[in-house]
C-alpha positions, 0 to 999 in steps of 0.5 A, spaced: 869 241 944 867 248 941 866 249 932 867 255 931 865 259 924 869 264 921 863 267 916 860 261 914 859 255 915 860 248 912 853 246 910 848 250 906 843 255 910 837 250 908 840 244 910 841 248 916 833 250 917 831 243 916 833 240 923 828 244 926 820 244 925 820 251 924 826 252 920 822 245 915 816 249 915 819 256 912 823 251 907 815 248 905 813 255 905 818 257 900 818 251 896 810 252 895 811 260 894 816 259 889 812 253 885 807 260 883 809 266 884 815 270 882 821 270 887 821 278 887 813 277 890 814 271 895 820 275 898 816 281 899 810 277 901 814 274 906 817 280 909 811 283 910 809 276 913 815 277 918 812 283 919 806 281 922 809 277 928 814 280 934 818 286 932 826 282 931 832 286 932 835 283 925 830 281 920 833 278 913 833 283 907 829 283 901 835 280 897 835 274 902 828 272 902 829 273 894 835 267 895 831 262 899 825 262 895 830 261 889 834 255 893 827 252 896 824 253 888 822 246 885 823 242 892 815 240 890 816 238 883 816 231 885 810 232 890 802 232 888 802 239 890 805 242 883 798 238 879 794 240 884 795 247 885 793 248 877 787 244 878 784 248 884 787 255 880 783 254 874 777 253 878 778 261 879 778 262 872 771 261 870 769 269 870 768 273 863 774 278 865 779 271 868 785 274 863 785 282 866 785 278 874 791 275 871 794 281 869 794 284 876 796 279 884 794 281 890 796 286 894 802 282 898 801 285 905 793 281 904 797 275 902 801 275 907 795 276 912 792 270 909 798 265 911 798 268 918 790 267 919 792 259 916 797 258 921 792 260 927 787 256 923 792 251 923 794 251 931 787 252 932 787 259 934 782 261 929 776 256 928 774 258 920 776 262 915 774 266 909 778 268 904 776 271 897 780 273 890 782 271 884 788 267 881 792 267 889 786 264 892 786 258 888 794 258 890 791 260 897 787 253 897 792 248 895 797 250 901 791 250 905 789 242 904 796 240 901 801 242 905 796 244 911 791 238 911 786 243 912 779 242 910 776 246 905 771 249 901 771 252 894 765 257 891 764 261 885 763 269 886 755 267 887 756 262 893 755 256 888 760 250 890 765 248 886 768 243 890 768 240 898 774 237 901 770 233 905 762 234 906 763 230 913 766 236 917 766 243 916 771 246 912 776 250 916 777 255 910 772 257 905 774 260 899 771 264 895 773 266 888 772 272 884 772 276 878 776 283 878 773 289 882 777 296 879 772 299 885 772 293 890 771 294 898 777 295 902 774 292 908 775 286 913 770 283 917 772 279 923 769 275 928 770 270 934 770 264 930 771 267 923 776 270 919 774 274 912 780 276 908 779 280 902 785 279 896 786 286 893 789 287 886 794 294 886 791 296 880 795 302 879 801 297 878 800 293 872 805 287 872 810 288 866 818 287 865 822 285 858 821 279 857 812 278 857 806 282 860 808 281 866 812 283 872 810 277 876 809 271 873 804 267 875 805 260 874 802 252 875 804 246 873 799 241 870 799 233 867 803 232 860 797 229 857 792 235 860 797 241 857 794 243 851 786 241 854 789 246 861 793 252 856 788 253 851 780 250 854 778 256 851 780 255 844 781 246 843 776 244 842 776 248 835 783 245 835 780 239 835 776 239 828 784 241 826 788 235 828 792 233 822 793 241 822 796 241 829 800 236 829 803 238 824 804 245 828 807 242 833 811 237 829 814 243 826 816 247 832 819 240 835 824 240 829 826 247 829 827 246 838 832 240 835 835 244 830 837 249 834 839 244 841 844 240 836 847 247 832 846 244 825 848 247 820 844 253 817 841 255 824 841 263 824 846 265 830 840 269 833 837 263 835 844 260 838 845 266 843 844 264 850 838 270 852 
């Protein structure tokens, strides 16, 4: 016997995509997009990534795509892809003007250019790729070794090695990290074998909104015993001639967060409202 649905149905979309391989595969793909970016930035990187393929009569909308990577977000908590994507990120941020390249993200229709060169790379219709920029090719690394099982390469902006997936087989995709470029060639080299992605920042869009410096956040996860060494390397080890003082510091901020998460008495109201 038939179902019939009278606009919807009795389980969630996501329960409905993981049935299929493909629909597992968006799944992944928003988790994974959701664990660094901001959801209003995945939802336009996966428009325009839909845009690359066969032209669809119906399409989601922005505000769907935005839905989906916000219900997929934090499915990979648990995995090690979250930890390893800090790792490899902060690889790419060793150049004298790391703090402007995260002020700025790639140009989203190069973003999604570059998961549609990873897919081919996958399905072995492209036999190496290059992909060179700053913060989101670290992110780019990640996907491709953790969720694609692809071999890769890092290397600095003076083609210096930072790291090698495998040194028995060639990488499949070589990343190249670099430093800010306001006058950056916008050109793409492509040959048979290989691809050369470049990501472009859109540096007549800074990333602002209400609440910090950026419109986009950027975000990656690290382990709790290497929170302070990964958020601040530039200054702890200054920190470290100051123990007694930072214990006391963070000592001091953890009072006032119980202070304030058990309402005790004499808590200034600002600091109760939800925000």
């Amino acid at each position: 016997m038939d179902n019939l649905y009278v606009g919807f149905g009795y389980q969630h979309l996501v329960r409905s995509l993981r049935a299929t391989e493909q629909g597992a595969n968006l799944i992944a793909l928003c988790a994974a997009l959701g664990e660094y970016f901001d959801e209003d930035y995945a939802a336009k990187v996966l428009s325009a990534l839909v845009d690359l393929g066969p032209e669809l009569q119906l399409a989601p909308s922005l505000g769907q795509w935005n839905a989906l990577v916000k219900t997929c977000s934090g499915n990979f908590v648990a995995t090690p892809f979250p930890v390893r994507l800090g790792t490899l990120r902060n690889m790419s941020c060793t150049c004298h003007d790391k703090h402007e390249v995260q002020k700025h993200l790639a140009n989203i229709k190069d973003l999604a250019g570059v998961l549609d060169g990873l897919g081919k790379l996958s399905k072995g219709e492209l036999v190496s790729m290059t992909v060179s920029g700053g913060n989101e090719a670290g992110w780019v690394t990640a996907l491709a070794e953790w969720l694609f099982d692809l071999y890769v390469r890092i290397e600095d902006e003076n083609s210096v090695l930072k790291y090698l997936s495998t040194s028995s087989l060639e990488p499949q995709l070589t990343v190249q990290y670099r430093g800010l470029r306001f006058n950056e060639d916008t050109s793409s080299a492509l040959t048979i074998t290989n691809k050369m992605f470049h990501l472009h920042y859109n540096f007549d869009e800074w990333i602002v909104n209400d609440r910090s410096d950026y419109r986009y956040p950027m975000s990656s996860r690290v382990p709790w015993d290497q929170i302070i060494t990964q958020a601040l390397p530039d200054v702890f080890p200054e920190l470290m001639k100051h123990v007694d003082l930072l214990g006391g510091l963070i000592g001091s901020i953890a009072r006032v967060f119980e202070a304030i998460a058990k309402v005790e008495t004499g808590t200034p109201f600002d600091y109760l409202r939800s925000k």
